[in-house]
C-alpha positions in Angstrom: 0.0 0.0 0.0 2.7 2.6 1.0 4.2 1.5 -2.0 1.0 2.9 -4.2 0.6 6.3 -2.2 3.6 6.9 -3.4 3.7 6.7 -6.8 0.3 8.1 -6.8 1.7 10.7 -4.8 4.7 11.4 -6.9 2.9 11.7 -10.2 0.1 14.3 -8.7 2.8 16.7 -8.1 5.6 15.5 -10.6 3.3 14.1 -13.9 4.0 17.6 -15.6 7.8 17.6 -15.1 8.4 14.5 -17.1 11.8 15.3 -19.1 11.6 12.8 -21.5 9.3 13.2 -24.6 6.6 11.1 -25.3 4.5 11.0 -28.4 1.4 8.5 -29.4 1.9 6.0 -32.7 -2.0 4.9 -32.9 -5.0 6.6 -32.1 -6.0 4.8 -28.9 -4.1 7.3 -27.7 -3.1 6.7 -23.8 -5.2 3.8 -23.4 -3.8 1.1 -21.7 -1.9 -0.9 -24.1 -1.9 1.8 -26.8 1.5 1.9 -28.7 3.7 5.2 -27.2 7.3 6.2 -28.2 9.7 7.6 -25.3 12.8 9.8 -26.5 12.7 7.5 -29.6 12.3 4.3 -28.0 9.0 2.4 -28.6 6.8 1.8 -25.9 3.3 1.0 -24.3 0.7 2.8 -22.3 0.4 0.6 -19.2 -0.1 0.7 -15.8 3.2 1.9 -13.6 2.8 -0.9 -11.6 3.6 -3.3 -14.3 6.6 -1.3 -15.4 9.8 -2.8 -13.9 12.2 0.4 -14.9 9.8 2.7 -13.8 10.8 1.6 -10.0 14.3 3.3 -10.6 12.5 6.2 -12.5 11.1 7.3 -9.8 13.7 6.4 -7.6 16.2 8.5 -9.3 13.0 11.2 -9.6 12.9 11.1 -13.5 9.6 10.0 -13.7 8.4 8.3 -16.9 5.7 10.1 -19.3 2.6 9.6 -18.2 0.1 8.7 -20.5 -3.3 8.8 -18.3 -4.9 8.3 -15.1 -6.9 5.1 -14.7 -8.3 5.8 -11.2 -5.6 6.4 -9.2 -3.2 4.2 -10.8 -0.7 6.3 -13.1 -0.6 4.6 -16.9 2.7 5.1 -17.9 4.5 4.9 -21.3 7.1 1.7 -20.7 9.6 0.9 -22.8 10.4 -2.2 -21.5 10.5 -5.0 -23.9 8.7 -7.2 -20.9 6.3 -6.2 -18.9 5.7 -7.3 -15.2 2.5 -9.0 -13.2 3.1 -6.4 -10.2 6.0 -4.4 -9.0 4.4 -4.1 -5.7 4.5 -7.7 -4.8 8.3 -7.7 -5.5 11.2 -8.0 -3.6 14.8 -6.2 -5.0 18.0 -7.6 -3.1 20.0 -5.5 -1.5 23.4 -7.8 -2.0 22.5 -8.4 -5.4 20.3 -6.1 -6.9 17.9 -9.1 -8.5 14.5 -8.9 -8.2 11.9 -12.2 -6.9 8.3 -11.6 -7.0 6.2 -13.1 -3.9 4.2 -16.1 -5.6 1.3 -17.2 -2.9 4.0 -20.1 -1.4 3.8 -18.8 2.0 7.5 -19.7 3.4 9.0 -18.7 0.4 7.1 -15.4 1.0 7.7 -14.6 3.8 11.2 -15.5 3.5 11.0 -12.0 1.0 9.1 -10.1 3.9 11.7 -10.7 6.7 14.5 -10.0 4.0 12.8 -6.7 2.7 12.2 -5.9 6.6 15.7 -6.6 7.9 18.3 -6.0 5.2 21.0 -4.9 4.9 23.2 -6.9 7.3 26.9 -7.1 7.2 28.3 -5.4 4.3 25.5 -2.4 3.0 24.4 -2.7 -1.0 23.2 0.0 -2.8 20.7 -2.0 -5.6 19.5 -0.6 -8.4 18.0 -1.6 -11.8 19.7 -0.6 -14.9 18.7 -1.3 -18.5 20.3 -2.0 -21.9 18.7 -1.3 -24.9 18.4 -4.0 -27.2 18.5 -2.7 -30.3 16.8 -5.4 -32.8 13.6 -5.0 -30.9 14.3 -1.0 -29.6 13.2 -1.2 -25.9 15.1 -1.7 -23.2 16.0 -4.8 -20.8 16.1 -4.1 -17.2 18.8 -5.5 -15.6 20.2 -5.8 -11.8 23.0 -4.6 -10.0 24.5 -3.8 -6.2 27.5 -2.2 -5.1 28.8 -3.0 -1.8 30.4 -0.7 1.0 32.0 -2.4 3.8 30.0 -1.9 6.9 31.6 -3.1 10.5 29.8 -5.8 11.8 31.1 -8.6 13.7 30.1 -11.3 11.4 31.2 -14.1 14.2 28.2 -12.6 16.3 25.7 -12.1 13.5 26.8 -15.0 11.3 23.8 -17.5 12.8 21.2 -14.8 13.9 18.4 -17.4 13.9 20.1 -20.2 16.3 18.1 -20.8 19.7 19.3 -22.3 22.5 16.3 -23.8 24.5 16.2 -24.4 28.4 14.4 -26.7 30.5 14.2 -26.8 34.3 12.3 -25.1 37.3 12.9 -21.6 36.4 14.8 -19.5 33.8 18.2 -18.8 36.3 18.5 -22.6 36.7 16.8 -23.9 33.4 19.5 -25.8 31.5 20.0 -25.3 27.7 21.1 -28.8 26.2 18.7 -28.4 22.7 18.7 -25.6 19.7 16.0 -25.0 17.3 15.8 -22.2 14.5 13.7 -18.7 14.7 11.5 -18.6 12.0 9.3 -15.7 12.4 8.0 -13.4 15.3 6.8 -16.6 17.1 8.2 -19.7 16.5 11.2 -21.7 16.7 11.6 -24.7 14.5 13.1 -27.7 16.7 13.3 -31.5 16.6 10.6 -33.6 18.2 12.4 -35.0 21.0 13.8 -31.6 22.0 10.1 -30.9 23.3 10.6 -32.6 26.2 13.4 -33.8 28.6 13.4 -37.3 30.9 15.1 -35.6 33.7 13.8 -31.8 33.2 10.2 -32.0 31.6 9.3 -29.8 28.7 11.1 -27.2 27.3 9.7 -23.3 28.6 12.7 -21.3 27.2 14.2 -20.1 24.3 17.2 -17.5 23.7 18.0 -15.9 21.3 20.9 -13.1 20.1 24.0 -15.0 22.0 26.8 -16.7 20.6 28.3 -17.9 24.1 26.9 -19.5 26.9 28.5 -16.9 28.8 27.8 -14.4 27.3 26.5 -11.8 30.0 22.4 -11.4 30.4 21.9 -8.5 28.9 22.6 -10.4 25.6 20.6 -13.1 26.0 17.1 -12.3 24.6 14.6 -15.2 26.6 11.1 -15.7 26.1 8.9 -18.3 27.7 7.4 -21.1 25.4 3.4 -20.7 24.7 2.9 -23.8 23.4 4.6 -27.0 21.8 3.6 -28.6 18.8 5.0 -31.5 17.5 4.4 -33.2 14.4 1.5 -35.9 14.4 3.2 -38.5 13.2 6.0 -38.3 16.0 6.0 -41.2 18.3 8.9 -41.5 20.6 10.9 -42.9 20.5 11.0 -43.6 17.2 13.5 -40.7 15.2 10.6 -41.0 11.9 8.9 -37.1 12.2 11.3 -35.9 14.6 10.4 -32.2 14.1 8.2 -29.7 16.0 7.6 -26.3 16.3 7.5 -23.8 19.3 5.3 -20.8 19.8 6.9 -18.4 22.1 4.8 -16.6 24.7 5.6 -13.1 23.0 6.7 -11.6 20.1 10.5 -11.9 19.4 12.3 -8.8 18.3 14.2 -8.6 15.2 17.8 -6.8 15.6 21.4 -7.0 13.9 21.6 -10.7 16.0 18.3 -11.7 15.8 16.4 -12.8 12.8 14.7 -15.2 11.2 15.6 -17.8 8.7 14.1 -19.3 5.3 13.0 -22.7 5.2 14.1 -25.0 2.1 11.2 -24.7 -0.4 12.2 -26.5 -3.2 12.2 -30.3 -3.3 16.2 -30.9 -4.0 18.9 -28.9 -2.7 20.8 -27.5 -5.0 24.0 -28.3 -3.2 25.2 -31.3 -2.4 27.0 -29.1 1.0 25.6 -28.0 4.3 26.3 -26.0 7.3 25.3 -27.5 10.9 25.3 -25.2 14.0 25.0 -25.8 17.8 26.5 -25.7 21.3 26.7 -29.0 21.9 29.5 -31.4 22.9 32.7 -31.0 21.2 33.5 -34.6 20.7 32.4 -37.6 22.1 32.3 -37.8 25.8 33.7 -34.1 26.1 32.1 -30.9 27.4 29.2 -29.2 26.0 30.5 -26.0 23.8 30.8 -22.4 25.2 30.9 -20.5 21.8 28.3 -21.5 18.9 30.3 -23.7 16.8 29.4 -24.5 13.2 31.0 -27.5 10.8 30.5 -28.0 7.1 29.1 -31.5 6.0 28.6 -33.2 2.9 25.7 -35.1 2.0 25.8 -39.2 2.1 23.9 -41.1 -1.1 20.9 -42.7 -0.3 22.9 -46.0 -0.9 25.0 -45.5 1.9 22.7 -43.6 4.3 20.5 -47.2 3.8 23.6 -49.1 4.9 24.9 -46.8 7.9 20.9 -46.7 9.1 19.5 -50.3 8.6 16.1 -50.9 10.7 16.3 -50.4 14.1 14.2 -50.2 17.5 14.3 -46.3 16.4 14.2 -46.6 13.3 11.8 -49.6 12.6 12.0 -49.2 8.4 15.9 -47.9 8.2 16.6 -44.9 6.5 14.0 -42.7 4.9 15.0 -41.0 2.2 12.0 -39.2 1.6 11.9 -37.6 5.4 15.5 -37.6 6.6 19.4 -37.1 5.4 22.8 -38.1 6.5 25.4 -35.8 6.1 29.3 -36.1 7.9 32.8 -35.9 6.4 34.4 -39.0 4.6 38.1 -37.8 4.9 37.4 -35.8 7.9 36.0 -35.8 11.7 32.8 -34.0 11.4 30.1 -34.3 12.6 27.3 -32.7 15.4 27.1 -34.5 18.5 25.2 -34.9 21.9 23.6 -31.3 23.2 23.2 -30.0 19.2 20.1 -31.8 18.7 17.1 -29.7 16.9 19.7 -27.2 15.3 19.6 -26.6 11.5 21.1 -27.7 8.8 21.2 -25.1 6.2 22.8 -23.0 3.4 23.2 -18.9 2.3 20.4 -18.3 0.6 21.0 -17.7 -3.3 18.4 -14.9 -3.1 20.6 -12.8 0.0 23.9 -13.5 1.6 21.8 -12.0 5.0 20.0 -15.2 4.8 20.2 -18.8 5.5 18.0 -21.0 4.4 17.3 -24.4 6.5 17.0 -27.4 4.7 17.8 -29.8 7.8 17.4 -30.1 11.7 19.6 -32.1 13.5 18.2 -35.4 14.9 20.2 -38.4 15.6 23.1 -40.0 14.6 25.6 -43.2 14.5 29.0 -42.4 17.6 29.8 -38.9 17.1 33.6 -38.0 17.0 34.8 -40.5 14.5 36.2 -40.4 11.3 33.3 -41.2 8.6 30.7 -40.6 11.3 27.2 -38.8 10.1 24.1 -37.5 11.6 20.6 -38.3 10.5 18.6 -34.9 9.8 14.7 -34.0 9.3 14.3 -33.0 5.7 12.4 -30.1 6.2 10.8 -29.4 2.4 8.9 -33.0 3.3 7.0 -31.1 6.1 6.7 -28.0 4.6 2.8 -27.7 4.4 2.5 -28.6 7.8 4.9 -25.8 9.0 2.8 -23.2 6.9 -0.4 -24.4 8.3 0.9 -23.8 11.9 3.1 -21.0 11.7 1.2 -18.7 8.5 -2.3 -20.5 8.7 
């Protein structure tokens, strides 16, 4: 809407001081879809909002000839060679200057919200969108671009700004915090299904956010208290099949520099056979839970192996499910997540921002951590997509 009042705004008071010249080429004359030439360039009459240059027109305050009003909606003479469904319901990059249009998939949507909300982060991008004329078909094609200035933020601190650490126990000064999940939006944090509870402690009732140590002093732990657990229906402990669940914290978390959320995997294969795990928990087998968030780069296992390193088991009664789970690990290397890193993400950058991660895992189980070849079995998130959405964006 803001993005409407504007344009309308800027073409009541700037309509007339158009530099560009504009004349008609059929008699339709500033109808919508009437034929218009701009400083020589052929164009059409069309709506602004379907005008993907006209963004940096009136960015840069050169506005684009105006043919008429229709309404309130300026109709604009374009010389685009393409035109666009609706610039209003796009989202430009700041670190790359390309554009993605929202398309009705709710996590992928909102994904664009929280990035058009948030950004920039790290290093600040200037995007704008540029155009070449082609000059077979005389109009122009837009085209992105970004250019970077260093900012100054400690990208060790803001690296992972959507890891929680969640705590179980009495009360939040003794709670303990042996699980992670992910933020995800204002309210929820995506976990695995056997982080909801604890034998020894009971359910989870915390989260924090915005720390990269456990020590870290209090004023930089952001905690909320945990509304209400949902795990996923077909989770039946203790078997590790559905081990995902989301929590709905008891008030709305507040986006900063260190806290935001992530994007959730949306399409059905990743695109890279690579993977980033994060978590605070032990550093090896039989060794002390982590102080300082650690992260570890993994490769993905082929489903031929994962079947053989996961045959049936009490927990796992049909072996390896490739359609629900991974395994990722290191084959030259000792890498893997261990005990106390449980419900953490697996995830990626995101193509579409280097602000973003995008979380195509959570951390479930896994064979003796702390070995060489070792792996860890992880929820495939894209599987339960649809039930995320209908929990967290009904």
């Amino acid at each position: 809407m803001l993005f409407k009042i504007i344009f309308v705004l800027c073409f009541l008071c700037k309509c007339g001081l158009a530099d560009d010249k504009m004349e008609f080429m059929d008699s339709a004359q500033g109808l919508p879809g009437s034929k218009c030439i701009r400083d020589g360039v052929e164009g059409v009459c069309t709506s602004i909002y379907t005008c993907l240059t006209a963004v940096q027109d009136v960015k840069d305050k050169k506005y684009p000839p105006l043919c008429k009003y229709q309404g309130e909606t300026p109709i604009i003479c374009c010389t685009d060679c393409e035109l666009v469904n609706d610039t209003r319901n796009m989202y430009i990059s700041q670190t790359s200057g390309k554009w993605y249009f929202r398309n009705g998939q709710k996590a992928r949507d909102k994904c664009l919200d929280y990035m058009q909300e948030l950004e920039p982060c790290g290093d600040h991008f200037t995007a704008t969108i540029a155009k070449d004329l082609d000059p077979e078909r005389n109009c122009y094609v837009p085209r992105p671009t970004a250019v970077g200035v260093v900012g100054g933020n400690d990208a060790e601190r803001s690296e992972f700004p959507h890891m929680a650490l969640l705590g179980y126990g009495f009360d939040e000064d003794s709670a303990q915090w042996i699980c992670a999940g992910s933020l995800i939006s204002e309210n929820f944090i995506l976990t695995a299904g056997h982080c909801i509870s604890s034998p020894s402690l009971g359910q989870v009732k915390y989260v924090a956010l915005g720390i990269l140590k456990r020590t870290d002093p209090s004023d930089l732990w952001q905690k909320y208290h945990v509304k209400r657990i949902i795990a996923h229906p077909g989770y039946k402990p203790p078997s590790k099949y559905n081990d995902i669940a989301l929590l709905e914290t008891q008030t709305r978390v507040t986006f900063s520099e260190g806290v935001r959320p992530a994007c959730l995997h949306f399409e059905e294969v990743a695109n890279d056979n690579k993977a980033v795990a994060t978590g605070w928990g032990a550093l090896g087998r039989r060794r002390e839970l982590a102080d300082t968030l650690q992260s570890v780069y993994l490769e993905e296992f082929p489903e031929e192996e994962c079947t053989k390193l996961y045959p049936q088991h009490r927990l796992l009664r049909r072996g390896f499910d490739f359609s629900t789970q991974m395994c990722y690990g290191h084959h030259g290397e000792v890498r893997d997540t261990c005990e106390g890193d449980s419900g953490g993400p697996l995830q990626n950058r995101y193509h579409i921002s280097s602000c973003q991660y995008t979380v195509i895992g959570i951390t479930s189980t896994g064979r003796q951590c702390g070995i060489l070849g070792s792996t860890g079995l992880y929820t495939r998130v894209y599987t339960y997509l649809h039930w995320i959405e209908s929990v967290v964006w009904p």
